[in-house]
N, CA and C of each residue as an Amber inpcrd file, in Angstrom:
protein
   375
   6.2120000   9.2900000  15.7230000   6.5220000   8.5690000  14.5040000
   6.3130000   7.0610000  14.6990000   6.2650000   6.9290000  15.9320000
   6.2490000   4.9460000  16.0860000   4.9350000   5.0220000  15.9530000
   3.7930000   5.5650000  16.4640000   2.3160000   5.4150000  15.9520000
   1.6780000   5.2100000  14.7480000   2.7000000   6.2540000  14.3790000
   2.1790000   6.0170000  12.5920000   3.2330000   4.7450000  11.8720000
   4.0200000   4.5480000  12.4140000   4.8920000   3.2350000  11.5930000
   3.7040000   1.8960000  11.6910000   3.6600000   1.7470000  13.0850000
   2.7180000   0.5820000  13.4000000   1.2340000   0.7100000  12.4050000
   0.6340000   1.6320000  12.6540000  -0.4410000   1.7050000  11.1910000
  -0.0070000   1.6040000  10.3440000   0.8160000   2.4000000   9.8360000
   1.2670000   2.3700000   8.4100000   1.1280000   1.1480000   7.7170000
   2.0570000   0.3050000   9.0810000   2.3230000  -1.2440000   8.3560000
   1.5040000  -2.0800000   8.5170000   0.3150000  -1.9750000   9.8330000
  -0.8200000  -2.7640000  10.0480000  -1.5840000  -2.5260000   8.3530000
  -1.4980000  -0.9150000   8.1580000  -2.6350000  -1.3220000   6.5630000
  -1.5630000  -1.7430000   5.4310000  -0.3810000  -1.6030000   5.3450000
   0.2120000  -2.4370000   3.9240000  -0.0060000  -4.1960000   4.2960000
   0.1320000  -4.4240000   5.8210000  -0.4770000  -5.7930000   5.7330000
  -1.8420000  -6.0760000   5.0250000  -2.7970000  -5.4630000   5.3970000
  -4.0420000  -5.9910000   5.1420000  -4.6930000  -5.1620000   4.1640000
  -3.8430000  -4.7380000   3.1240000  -3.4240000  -4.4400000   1.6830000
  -3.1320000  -5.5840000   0.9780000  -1.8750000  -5.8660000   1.5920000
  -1.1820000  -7.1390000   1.4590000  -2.2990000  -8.3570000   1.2920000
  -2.7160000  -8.5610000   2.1240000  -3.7350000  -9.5140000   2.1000000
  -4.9740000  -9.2330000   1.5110000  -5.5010000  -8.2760000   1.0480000
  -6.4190000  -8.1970000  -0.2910000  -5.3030000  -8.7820000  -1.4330000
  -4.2030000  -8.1430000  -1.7720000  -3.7100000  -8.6590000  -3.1490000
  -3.6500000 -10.7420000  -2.6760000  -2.9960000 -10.7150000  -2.0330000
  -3.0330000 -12.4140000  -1.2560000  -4.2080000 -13.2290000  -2.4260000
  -5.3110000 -12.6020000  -1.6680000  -6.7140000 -13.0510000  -2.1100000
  -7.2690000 -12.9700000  -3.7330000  -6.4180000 -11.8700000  -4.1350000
  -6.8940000 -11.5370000  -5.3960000  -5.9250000 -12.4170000  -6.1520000
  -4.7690000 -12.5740000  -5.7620000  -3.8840000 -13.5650000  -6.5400000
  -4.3730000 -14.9640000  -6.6700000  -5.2680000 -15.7050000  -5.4980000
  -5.6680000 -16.4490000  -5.5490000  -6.9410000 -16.6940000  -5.9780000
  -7.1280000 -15.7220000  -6.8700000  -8.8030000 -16.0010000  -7.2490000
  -9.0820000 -15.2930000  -6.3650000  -9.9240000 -14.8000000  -5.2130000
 -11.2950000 -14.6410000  -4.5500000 -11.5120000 -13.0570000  -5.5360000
 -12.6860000 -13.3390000  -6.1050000 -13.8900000 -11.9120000  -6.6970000
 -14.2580000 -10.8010000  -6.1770000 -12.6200000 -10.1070000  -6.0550000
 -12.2580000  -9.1220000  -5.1120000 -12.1090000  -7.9560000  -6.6900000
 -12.1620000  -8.2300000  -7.9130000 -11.9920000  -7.1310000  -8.7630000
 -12.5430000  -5.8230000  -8.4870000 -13.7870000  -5.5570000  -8.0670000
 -14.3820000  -4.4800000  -7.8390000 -13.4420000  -3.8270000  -6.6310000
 -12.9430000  -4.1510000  -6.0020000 -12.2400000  -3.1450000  -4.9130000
 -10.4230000  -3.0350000  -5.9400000 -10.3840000  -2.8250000  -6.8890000
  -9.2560000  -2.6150000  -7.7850000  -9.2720000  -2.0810000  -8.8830000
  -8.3150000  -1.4030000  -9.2150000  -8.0390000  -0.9420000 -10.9450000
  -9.4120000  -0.1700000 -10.9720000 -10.1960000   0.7220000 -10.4390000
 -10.9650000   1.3530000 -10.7060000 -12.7040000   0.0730000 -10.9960000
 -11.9630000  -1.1310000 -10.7130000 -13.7850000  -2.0780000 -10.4300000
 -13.7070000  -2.5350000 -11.9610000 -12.6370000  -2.2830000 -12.9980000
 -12.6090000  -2.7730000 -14.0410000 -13.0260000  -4.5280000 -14.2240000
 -12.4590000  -4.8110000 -13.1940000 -13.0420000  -6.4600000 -13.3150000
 -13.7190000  -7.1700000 -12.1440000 -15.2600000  -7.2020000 -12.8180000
 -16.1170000  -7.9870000 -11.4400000 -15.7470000  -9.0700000 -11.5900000
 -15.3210000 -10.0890000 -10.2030000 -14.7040000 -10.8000000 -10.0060000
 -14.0250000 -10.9970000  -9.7660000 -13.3310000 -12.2640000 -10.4890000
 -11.7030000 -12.8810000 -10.4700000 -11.1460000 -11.7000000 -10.8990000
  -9.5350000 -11.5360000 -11.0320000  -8.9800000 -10.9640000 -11.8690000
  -8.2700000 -11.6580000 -13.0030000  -8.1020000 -11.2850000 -14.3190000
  -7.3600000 -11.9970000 -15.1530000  -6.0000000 -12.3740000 -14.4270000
  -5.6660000 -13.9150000 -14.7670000  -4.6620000 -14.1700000 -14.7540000
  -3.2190000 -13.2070000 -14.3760000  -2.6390000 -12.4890000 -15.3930000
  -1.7790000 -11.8420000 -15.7400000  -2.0730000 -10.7490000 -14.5180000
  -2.8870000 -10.1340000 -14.2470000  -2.9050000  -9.1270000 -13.2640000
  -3.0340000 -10.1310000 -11.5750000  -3.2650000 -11.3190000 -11.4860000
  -3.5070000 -12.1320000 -10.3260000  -1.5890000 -12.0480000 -10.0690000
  -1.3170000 -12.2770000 -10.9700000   0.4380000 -12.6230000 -10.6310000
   0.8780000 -10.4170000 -10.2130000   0.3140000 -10.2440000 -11.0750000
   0.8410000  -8.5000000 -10.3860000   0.5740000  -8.1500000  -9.2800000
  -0.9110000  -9.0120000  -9.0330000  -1.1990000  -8.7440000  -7.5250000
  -0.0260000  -9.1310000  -6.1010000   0.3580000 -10.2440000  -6.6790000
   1.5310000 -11.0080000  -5.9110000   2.7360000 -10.0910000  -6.1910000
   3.5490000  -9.3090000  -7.1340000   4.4210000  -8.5580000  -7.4310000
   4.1460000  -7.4400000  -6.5810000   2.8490000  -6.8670000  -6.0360000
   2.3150000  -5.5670000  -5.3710000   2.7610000  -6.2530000  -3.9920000
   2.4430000  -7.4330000  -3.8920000   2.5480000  -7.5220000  -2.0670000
   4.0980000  -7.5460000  -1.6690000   5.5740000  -8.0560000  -3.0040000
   6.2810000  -7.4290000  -2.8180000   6.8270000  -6.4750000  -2.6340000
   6.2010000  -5.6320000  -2.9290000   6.4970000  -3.7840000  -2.7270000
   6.4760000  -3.5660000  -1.6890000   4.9210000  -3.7350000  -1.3190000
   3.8820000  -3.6200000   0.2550000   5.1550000  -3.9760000   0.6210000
   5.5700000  -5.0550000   1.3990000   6.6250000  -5.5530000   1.9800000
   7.9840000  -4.7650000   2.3210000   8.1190000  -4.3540000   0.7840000
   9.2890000  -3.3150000   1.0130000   9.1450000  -1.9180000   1.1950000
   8.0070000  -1.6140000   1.2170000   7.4130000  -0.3590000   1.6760000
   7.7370000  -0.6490000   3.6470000   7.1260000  -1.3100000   4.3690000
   7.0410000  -1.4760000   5.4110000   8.4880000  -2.0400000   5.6080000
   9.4300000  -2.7010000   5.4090000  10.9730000  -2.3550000   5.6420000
  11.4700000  -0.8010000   6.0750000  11.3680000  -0.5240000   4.6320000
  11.7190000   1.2140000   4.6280000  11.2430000   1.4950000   5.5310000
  10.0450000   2.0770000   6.1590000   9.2060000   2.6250000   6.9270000
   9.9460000   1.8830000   8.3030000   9.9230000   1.1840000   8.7870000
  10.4500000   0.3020000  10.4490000  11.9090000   0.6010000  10.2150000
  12.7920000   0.1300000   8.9150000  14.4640000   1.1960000   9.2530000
  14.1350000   2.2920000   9.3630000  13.1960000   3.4960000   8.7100000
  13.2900000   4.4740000   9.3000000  12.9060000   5.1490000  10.6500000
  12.4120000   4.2870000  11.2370000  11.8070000   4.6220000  12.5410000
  12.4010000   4.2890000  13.7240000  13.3520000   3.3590000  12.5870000
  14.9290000   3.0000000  13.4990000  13.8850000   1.5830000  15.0850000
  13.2780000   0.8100000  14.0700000  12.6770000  -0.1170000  14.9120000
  13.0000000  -1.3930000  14.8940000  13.9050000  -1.9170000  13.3930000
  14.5300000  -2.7520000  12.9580000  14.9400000  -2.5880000  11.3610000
  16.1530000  -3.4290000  10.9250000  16.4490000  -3.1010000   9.7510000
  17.7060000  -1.9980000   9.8550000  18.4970000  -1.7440000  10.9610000
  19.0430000  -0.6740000  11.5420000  20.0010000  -0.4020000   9.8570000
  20.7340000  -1.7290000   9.7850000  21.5570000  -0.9950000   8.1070000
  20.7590000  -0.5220000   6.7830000  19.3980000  -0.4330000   6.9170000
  19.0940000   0.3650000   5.6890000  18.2930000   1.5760000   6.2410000
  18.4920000   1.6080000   7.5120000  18.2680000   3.4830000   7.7780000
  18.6660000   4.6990000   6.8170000  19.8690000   4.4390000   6.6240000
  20.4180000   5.8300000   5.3280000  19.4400000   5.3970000   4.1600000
  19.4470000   4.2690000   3.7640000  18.3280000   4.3220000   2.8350000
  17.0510000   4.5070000   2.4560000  16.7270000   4.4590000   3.8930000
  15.1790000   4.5070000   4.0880000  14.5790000   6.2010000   4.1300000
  15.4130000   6.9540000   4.5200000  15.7620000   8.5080000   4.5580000
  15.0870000   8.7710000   3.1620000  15.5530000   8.1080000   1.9850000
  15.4110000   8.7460000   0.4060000  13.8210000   7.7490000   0.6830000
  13.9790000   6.3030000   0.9660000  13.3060000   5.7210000   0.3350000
  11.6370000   6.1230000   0.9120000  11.4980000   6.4680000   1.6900000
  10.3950000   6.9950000   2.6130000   9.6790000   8.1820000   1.4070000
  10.5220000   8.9040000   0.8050000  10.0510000  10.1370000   0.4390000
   9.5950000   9.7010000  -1.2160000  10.2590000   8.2750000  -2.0480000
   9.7540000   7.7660000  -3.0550000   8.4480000   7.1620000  -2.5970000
   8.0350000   6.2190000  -1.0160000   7.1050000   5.7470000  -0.8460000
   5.2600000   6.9230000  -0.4490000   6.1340000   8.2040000  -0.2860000
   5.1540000   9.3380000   0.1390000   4.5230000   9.2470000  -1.2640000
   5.6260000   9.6330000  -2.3780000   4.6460000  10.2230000  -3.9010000
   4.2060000   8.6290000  -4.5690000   4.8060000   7.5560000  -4.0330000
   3.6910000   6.6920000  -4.7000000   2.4300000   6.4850000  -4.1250000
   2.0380000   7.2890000  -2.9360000   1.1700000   6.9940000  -1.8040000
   0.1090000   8.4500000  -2.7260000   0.8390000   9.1920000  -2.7850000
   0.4650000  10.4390000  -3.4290000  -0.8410000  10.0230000  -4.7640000
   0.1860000   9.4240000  -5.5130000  -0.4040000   9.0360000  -6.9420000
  -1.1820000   8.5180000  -6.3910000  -1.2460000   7.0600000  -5.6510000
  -2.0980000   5.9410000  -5.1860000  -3.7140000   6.8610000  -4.8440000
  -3.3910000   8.3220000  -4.2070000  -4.4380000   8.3950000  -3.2650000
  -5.8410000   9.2420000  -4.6440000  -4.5660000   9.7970000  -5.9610000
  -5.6140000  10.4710000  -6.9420000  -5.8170000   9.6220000  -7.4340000
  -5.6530000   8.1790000  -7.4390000  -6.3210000   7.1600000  -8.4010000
  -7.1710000   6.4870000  -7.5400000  -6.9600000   6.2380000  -6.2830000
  -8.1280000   5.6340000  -5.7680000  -9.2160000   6.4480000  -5.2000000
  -9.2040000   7.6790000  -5.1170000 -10.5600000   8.5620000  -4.9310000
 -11.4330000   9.2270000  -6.3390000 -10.5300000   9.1250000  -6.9990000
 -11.1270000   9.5680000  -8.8050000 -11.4040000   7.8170000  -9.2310000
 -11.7990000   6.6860000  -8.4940000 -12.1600000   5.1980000  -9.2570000
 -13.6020000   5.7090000  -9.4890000 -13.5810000   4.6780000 -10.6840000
 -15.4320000   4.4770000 -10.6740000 -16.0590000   3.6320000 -10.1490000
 -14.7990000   2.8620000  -9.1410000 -15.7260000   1.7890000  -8.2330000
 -16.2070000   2.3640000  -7.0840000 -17.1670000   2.2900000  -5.9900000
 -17.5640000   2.8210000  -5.3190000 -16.4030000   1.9160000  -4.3510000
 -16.5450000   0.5020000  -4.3580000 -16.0470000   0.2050000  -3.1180000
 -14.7170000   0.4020000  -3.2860000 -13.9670000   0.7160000  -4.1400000
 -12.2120000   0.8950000  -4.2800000 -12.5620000   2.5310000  -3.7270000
 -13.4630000   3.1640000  -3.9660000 -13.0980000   4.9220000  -3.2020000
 -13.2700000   4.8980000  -2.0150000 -14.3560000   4.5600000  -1.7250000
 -14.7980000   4.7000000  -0.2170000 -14.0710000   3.8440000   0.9840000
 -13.7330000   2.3080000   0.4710000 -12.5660000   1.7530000   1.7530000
 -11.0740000   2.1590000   0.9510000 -10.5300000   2.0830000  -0.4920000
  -9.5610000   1.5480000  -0.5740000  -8.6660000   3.4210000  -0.7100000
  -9.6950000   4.6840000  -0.3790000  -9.6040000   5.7220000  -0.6610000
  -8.8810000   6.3880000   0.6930000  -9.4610000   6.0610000   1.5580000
 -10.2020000   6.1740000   3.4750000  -8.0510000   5.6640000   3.7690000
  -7.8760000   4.2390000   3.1120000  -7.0800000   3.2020000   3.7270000
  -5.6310000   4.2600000   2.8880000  -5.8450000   4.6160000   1.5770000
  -4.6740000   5.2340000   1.4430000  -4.2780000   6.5880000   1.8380000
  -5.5230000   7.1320000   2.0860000  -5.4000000   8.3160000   2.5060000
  -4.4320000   8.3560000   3.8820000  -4.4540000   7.5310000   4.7950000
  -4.0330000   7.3010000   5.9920000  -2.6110000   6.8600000   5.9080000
  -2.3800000   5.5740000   4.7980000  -1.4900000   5.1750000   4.5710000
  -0.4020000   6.4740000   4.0200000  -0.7020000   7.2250000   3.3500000
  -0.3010000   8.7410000   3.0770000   0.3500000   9.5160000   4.0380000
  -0.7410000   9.9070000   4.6350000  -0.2840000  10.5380000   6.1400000
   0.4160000   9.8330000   6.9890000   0.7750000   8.5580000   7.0740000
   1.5790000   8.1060000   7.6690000   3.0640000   7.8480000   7.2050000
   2.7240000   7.9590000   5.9750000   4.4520000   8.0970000   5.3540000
   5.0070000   9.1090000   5.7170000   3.9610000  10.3350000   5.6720000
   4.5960000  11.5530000   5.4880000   4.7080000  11.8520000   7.0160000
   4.4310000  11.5430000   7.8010000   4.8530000  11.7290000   9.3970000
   6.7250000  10.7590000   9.1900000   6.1770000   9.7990000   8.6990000
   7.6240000   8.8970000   8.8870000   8.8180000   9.3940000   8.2650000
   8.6250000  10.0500000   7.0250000   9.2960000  10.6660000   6.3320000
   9.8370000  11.9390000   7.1890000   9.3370000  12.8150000   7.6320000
   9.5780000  13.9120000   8.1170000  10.2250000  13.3640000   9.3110000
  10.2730000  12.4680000   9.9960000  10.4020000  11.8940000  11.3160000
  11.7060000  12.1640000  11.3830000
């Protein structure tokens, strides 16, 4: 279970840091939302991008209390919260392999798929 924590959280980082980039402008649309926007992203979704890397964040909490690596007082929580982060990983993985962007299926498909399987090792852990 510590193998897969350390991935897990190595890719919500550098998840993390695509939204980073997309919040700040860089013409990262095509690897998102199905490639709906080449480019920038609108405004309004640049700030969601920044709201996502809060999650990311608290995704990888959950995941390290549960692996009992740090965070030791939200272990009991991380028990439930692990198994909400599996089915959003779930959803995540039929929306990013059914995109019509090529490059959101093929890296951002590959990255959740893993990210998936690593919940669900942590979860079960």
């Amino acid at each position: 279970m510590i193998y897969a924590t350390i991935i897990f959280v190595i890719l919500l980082v550098a998840v993390a840091l695509v939204q980073l980039a997309l919040a700040f402008g860089a013409p990262l649309g095509e690897w998102t939302l199905g490639g709906r926007y080449k480019g920038q992203l609108p405004m309004k979704l640049r700030f969601a991008a920044l709201i996502q890397i809060l999650i990311l964040c608290l995704f990888a909490i959950m995941a390290l209390a549960k692996a009992q690596l740090t965070f030791e007082k939200l272990y009991s929580a991380s028990i439930v919260g692990m198994w909400f982060i599996v089915i959003f990983f779930v959803f995540g993985n039929v929306m990013n392999w059914s995109s019509r962007s090529k490059k959101e299926r093929y890296v951002m498909g590959p990255a959740n798929t893993i990210a998936l399987i690593c919940a669900l090792i942590i979860a079960i852990g």
